[in-house]
C-alpha positions in Angstrom: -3.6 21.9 -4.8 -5.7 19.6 -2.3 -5.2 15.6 -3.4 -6.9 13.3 -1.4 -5.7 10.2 0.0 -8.0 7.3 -0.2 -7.0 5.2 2.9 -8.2 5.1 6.4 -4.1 3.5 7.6 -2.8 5.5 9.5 0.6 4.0 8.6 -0.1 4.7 4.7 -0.8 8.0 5.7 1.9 8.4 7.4 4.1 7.2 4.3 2.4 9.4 1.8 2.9 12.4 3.4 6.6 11.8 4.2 6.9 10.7 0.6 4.9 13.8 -0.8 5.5 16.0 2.1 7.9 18.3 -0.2 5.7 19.3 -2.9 3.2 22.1 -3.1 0.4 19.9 -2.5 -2.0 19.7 0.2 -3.1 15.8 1.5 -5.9 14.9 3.6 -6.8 11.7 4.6 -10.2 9.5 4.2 -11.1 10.4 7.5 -11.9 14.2 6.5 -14.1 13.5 4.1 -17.5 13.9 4.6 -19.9 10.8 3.6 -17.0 9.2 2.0 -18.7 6.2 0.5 -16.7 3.0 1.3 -15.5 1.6 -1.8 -14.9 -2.9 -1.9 -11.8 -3.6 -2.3 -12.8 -6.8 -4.0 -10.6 -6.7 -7.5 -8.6 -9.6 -9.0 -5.6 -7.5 -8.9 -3.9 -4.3 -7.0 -5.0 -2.2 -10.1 -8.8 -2.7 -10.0 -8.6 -2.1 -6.6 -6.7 1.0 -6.4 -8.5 2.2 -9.7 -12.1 1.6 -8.2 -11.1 3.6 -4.9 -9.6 6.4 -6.6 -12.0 7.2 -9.0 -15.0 6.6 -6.4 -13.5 9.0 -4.1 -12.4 11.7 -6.9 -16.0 11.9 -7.9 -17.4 12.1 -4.3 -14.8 15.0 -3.3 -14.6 17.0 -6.3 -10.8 17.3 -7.3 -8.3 14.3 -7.1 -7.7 11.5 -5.0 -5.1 9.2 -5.1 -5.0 5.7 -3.8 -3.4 2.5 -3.6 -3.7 -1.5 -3.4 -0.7 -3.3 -2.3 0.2 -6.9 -0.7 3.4 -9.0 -0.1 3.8 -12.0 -2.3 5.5 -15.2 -0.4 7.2 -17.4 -3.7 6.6 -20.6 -1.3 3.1 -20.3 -1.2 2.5 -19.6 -5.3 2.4 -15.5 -4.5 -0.4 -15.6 -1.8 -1.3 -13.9 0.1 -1.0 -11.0 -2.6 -4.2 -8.8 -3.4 -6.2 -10.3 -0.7 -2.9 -9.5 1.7 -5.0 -7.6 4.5 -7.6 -10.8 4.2 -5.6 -13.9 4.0 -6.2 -15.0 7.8 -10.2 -13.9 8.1 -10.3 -15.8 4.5 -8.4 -19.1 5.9 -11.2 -18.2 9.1 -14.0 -17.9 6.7 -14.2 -14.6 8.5 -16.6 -11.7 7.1 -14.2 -9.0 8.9 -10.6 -8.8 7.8 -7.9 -9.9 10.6 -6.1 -7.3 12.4 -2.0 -7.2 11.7 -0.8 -9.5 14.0 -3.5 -12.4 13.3 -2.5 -12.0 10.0 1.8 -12.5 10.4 1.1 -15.6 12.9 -1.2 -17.3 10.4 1.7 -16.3 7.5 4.2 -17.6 9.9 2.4 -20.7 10.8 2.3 -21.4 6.9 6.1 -21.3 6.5 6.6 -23.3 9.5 9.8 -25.6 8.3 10.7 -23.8 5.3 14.6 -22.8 5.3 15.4 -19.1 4.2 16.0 -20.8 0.4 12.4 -20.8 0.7 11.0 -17.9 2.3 11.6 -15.1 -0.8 8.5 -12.9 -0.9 8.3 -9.3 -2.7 6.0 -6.9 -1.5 4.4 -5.2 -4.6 2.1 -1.7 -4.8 -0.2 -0.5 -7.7 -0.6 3.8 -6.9 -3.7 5.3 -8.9 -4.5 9.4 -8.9 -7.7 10.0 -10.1 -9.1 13.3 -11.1 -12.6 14.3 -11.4 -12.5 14.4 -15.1 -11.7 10.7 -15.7 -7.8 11.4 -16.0 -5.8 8.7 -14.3 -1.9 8.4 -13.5 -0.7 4.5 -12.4 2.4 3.8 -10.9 3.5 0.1 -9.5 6.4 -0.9 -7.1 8.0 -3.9 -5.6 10.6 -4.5 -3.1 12.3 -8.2 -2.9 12.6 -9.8 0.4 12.6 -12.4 2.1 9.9 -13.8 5.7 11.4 -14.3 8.4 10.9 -17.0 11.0 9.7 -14.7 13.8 8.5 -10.9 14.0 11.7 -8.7 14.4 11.0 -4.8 15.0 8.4 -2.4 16.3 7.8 0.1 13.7 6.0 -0.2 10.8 2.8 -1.9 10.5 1.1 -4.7 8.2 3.6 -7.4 7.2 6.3 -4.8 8.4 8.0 -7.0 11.2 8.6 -10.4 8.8 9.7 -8.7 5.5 13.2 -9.0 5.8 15.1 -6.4 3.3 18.4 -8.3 2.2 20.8 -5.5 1.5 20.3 -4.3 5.2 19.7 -7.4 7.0 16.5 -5.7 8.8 13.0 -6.1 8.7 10.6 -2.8 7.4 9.6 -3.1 11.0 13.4 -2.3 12.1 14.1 0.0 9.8 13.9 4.1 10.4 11.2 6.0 8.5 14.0 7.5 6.6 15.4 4.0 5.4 11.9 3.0 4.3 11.2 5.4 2.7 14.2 4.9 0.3 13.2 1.3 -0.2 9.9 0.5 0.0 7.5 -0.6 -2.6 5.4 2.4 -2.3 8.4 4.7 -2.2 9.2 2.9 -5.7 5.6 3.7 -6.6 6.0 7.7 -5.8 9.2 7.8 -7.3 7.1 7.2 -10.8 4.8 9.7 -10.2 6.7 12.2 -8.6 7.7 13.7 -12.6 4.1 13.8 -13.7 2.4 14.5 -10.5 2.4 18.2 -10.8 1.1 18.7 -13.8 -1.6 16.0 -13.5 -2.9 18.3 -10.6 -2.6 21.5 -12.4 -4.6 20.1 -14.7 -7.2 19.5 -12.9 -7.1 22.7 -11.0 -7.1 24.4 -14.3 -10.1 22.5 -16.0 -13.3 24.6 -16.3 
């Protein structure tokens, strides 16, 4: 059963297919599909987001796609950067193209600049939508609680990776091995929801006139 995955991150990629990589089900990225028609990601929340991309690229490809919105919400600064997460630096910029990574974490930094670790709880929270052709839908949301760090700690990861400190292991996502991520993370929280259902939704599909 093919189920596409609506991103063009390589690192959520990466995540879904060591998060779905045991299950009968083949993944292929954005990137393989032809003409993929680029969906804005310009929602009020991770749903509408994740709900417009999934159903856009379901009906373009033909059989189901399954994408995701996600962001990290910092308590200090009333849950910004949150659904515009991969914009908040280009939007402070007045900046048409999103930031890259790094532009991003020194701008987040620079905002917290003072703040005590009693200040710097953030969450990072995911909305997961799989789409079929048909119009069927499954939607899955996860968080993880954490707290920012005062400087970027770690190499792996990507995104707000290297400042999300995870409490119970004292590391950032960015220090942490795929393996421990993937037991954690907000979008691991998110699969774990589907994972039951997941099956059958695609059956479905494949069995549908």
């Amino acid at each position: 059963m093919k189920l596409v995955v609506a991103t063009t991150n390589s690192g959520k990629l990466n995540e879904f297919r060591a998060l779905l990589g045991d299950l009968a089900v083949d993944l292929c990225s954005l990137s393989e599909v032809a003409d993929a028609p680029v969906v804005a990601e310009d929602g009020d929340t991770y749903l509408a987001n994740a709900r417009a991309k999934a159903i856009a690229i379901a009906r373009h490809c033909g059989v189901p796609a399954l994408a995701d919105d996600s962001g990290l919400e910092v308590t200090a600064l009333g849950g910004a950067p949150g659904v515009r997460s991969a914009r908040f630096a280009a939007d402070a910029m007045h900046r048409r193209d999103p930031a890259d990574d790094r532009t991003n974490t020194a701008f987040l930094l620079g905002r917290l600049r003072g703040l005590g670790d009693d200040r710097r709880a953030a969450r990072f929270r995911c909305v997961i939508v799989v789409a079929r052709p048909d119009g069927g839908e499954l939607i899955a949301e996860g968080t993880c609680e954490g707290r920012i760090a005062h400087v970027p700690q770690g190499s792996a990861g990507f995104g707000y990776d290297p400042v999300f400190i995870y409490p119970p292991l004292a590391r950032t996502f960015a220090e942490l091995t795929r393996e421990e991520k993937d037991q954690v993370s907000h979008r691991a929280q998110a699969i774990a929801q589907l994972r039951p259902r997941l099956l059958a939704f695609l059956t479905a599909s494949a069995a549908a006139p």
